[in-house]
C-alpha positions as CSV (number, residue, x, y, z in Angstrom):
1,X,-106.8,35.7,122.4
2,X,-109.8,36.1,124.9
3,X,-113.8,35.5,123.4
4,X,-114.2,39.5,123.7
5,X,-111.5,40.5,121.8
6,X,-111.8,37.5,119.2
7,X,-115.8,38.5,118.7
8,X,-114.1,41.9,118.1
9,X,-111.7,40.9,115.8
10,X,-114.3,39.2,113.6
11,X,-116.0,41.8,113.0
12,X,-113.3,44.5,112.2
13,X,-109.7,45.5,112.5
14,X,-111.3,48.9,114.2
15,X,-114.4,48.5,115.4
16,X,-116.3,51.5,117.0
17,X,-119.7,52.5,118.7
18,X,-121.1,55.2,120.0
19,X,-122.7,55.9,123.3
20,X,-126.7,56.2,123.1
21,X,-128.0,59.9,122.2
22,X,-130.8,59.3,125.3
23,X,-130.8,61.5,128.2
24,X,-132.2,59.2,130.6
25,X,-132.4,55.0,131.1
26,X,-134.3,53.3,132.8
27,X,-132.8,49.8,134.3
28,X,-134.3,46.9,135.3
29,X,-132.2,46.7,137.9
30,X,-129.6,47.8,139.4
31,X,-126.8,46.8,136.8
32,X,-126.0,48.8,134.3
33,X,-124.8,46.8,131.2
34,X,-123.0,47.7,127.8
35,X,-126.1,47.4,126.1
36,X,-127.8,50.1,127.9
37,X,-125.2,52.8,127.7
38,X,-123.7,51.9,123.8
39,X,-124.7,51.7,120.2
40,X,-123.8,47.8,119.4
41,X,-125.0,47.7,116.0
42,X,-122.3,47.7,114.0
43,X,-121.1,44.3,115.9
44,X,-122.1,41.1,114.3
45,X,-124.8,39.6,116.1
46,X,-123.2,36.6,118.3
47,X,-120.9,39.7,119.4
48,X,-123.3,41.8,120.5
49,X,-125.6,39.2,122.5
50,X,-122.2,38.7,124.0
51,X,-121.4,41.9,124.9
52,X,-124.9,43.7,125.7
53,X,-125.1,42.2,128.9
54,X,-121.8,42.5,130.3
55,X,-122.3,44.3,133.5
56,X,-120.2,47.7,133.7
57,X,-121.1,49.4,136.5
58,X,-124.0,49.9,139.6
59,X,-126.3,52.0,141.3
60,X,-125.5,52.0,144.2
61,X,-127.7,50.6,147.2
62,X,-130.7,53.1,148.5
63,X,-130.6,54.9,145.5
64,X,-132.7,54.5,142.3
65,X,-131.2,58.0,140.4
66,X,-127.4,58.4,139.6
67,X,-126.3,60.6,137.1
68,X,-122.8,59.7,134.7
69,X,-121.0,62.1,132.4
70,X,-120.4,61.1,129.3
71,X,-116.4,60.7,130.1
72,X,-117.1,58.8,133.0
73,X,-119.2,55.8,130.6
74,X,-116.5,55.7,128.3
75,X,-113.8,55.1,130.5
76,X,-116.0,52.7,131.9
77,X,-116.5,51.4,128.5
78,X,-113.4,50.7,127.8
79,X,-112.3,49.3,130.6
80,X,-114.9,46.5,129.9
81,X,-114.0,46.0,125.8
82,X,-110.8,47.6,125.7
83,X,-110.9,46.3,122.2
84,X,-114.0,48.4,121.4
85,X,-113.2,52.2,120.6
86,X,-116.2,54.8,121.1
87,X,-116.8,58.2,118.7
88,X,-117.7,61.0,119.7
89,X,-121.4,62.1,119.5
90,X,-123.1,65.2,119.7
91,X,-124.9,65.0,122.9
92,X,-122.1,65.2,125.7
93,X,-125.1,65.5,128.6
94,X,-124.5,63.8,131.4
95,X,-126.9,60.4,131.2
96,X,-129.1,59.7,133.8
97,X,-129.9,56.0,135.3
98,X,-133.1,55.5,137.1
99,X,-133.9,51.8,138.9
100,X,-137.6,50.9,138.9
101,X,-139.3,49.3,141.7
102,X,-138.8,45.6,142.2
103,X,-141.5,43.4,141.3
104,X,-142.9,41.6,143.7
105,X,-142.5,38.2,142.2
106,X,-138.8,39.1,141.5
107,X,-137.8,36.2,139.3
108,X,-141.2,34.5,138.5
109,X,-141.2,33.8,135.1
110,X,-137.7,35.3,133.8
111,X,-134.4,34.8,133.8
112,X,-132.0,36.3,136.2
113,X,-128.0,37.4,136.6
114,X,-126.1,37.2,140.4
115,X,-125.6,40.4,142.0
116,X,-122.4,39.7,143.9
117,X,-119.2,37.3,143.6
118,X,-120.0,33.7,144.5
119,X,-117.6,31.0,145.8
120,X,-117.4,27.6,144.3
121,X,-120.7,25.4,146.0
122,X,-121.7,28.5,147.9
123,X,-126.0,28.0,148.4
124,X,-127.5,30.4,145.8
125,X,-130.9,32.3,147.1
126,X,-133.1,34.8,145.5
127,X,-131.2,37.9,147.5
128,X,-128.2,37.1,145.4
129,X,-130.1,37.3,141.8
130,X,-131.8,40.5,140.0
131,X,-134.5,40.1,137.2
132,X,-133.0,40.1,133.6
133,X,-134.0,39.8,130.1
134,X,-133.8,36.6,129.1
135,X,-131.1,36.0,125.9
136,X,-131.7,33.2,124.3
137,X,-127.9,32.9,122.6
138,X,-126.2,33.2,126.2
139,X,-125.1,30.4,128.1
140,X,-126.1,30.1,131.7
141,X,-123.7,29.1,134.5
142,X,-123.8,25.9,135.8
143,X,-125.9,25.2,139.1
144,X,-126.8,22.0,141.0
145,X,-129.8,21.0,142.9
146,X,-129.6,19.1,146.0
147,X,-132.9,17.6,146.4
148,X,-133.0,16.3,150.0
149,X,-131.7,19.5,151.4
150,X,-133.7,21.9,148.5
151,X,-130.7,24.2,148.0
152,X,-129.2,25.6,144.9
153,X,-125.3,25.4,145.0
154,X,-122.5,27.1,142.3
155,X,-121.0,24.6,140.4
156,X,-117.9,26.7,140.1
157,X,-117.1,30.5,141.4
158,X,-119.6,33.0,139.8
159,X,-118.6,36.8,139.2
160,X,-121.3,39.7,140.0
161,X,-123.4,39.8,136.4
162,X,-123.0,36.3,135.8
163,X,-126.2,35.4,133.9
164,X,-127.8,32.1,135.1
165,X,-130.7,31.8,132.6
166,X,-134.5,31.2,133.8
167,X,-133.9,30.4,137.2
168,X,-136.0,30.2,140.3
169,X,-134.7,30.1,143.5
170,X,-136.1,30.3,147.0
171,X,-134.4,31.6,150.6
172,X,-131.4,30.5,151.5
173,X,-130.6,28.0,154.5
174,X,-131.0,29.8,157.5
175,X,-127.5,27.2,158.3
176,X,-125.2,26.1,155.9
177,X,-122.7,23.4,156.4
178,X,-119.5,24.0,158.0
179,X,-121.4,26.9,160.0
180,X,-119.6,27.1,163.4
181,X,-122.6,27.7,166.0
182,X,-123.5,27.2,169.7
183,X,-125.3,24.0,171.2
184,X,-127.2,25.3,174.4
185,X,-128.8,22.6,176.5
186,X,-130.8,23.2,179.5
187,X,-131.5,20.9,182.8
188,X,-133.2,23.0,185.5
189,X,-131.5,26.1,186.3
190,X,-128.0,25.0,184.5
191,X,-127.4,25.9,181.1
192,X,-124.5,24.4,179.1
193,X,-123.5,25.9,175.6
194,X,-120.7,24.3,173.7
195,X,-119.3,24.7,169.8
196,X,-120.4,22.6,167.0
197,X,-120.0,22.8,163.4
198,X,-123.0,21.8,161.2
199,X,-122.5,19.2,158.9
200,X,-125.5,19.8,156.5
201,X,-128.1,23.1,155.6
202,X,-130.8,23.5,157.9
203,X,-134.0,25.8,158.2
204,X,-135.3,27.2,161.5
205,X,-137.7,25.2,163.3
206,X,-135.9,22.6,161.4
207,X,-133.1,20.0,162.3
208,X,-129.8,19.3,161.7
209,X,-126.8,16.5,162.5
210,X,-123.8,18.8,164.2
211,X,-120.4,17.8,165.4
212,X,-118.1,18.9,168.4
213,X,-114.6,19.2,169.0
214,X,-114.5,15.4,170.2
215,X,-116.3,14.1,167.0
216,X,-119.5,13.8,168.4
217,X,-122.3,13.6,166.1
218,X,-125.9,14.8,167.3
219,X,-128.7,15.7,165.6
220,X,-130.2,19.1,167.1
221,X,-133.2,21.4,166.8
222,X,-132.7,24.9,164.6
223,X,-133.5,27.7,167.2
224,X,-136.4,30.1,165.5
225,X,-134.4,33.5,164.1
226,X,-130.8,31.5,163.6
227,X,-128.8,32.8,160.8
228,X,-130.9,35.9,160.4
């Protein structure tokens, strides 16, 4: 039996919530989680710091208004918990979402969840995290620092919603390695350009040890606006 369904189990044969009797949420980002949309009370607590956050759908990009019908949350409900089975309420309004603006200091001081899939040891930068309340029973995925390159890596592959805890994170290499890009070099009038692969991260204005086809290693300047 999976955790959700388990945490479900323990607390009843039949367990059931209802969506929230609010007209209008406000997010904190653009994620719009179990907690915001349903009544999680009658859950023991350790199920419903579990389930709160779970991530069940997303405003979409450019916008910060969408509007759901109340059909449209349940079956979005359930598809997260099937386990979980929702009564009816009185107010069958459609529910409106709005997204504030982001702060400026996006993830200064809080704790933060990935907004799109991650592979295993991909470099993790603060355009893939949003802002989150910080839950104190939730465990964070695992991350690792490589200190002589200053880049946060996956330890494993992440899901969108993952939450990673208090967390901060700067941009990400402007190269990563294994990039494939072009070594130009430049004598006079002649201009040579031939593939490398880079075999570390790298920041413009920066450098970086790639290798050619013939196993050639070189250690190369990072051109200003690479990667961007």
């Amino acid at each position: 039996m999976g955790l959700l369904p388990f945490l479900l189990a323990a607390a009843d044969s039949s367990v059931t919530a209802g969506l929230t009797p609010a007209s209008e949420v406000a997010l904190a980002g653009r994620q719009i989680r179990l907690g915001d949309v349903a009544d999680l009370s009658g859950l023991p607590p350790a199920a419903q710091r579990r389930l709160a956050p779970r991530v069940i759908a997303a405003v979409p990009a450019g916008r910060s208004r969408i509007a759901l019908t109340r059909q449209a949350l349940r079956g979005l409900v359930r598809r997260s918990v099937p386990g979980l089975t929702l009564r009816a309420g009185a107010n069958e309004a459609p529910l409106i979402f709005t997204v504030g603006e982001p702060a400026q200091d996006r993830l200064a001081g809080t704790c933060a969840e990935v907004t799109r899939p991650l592979a295993a040891g991909a470099a993790v930068s603060d355009e893939d995290l949003v802002p989150v309340p910080c839950y104190g029973a939730a465990a964070p995925a695992e991350l690792r620092f490589n200190r002589l390159n200053r880049v946060l890596r996956t330890s494993g592959p992440l899901a969108a919603g993952t939450y990673l805890g208090r967390i901060s994170v700067g941009a990400a290499p402007d190269v990563d390695k294994g990039d494939k890009l072009s070594l130009v070099v430049t004598a006079g009038p002649v201009r040579v350009s031939r593939a490398v692969v880079a075999m570390q991260p790298g920041r413009a204005g920066g450098r970086l040890f790639v290798r050619d086809s013939e196993g050639n290693v070189t250690s190369v300047p990072v051109a200003a606006g690479i990667g961007k």
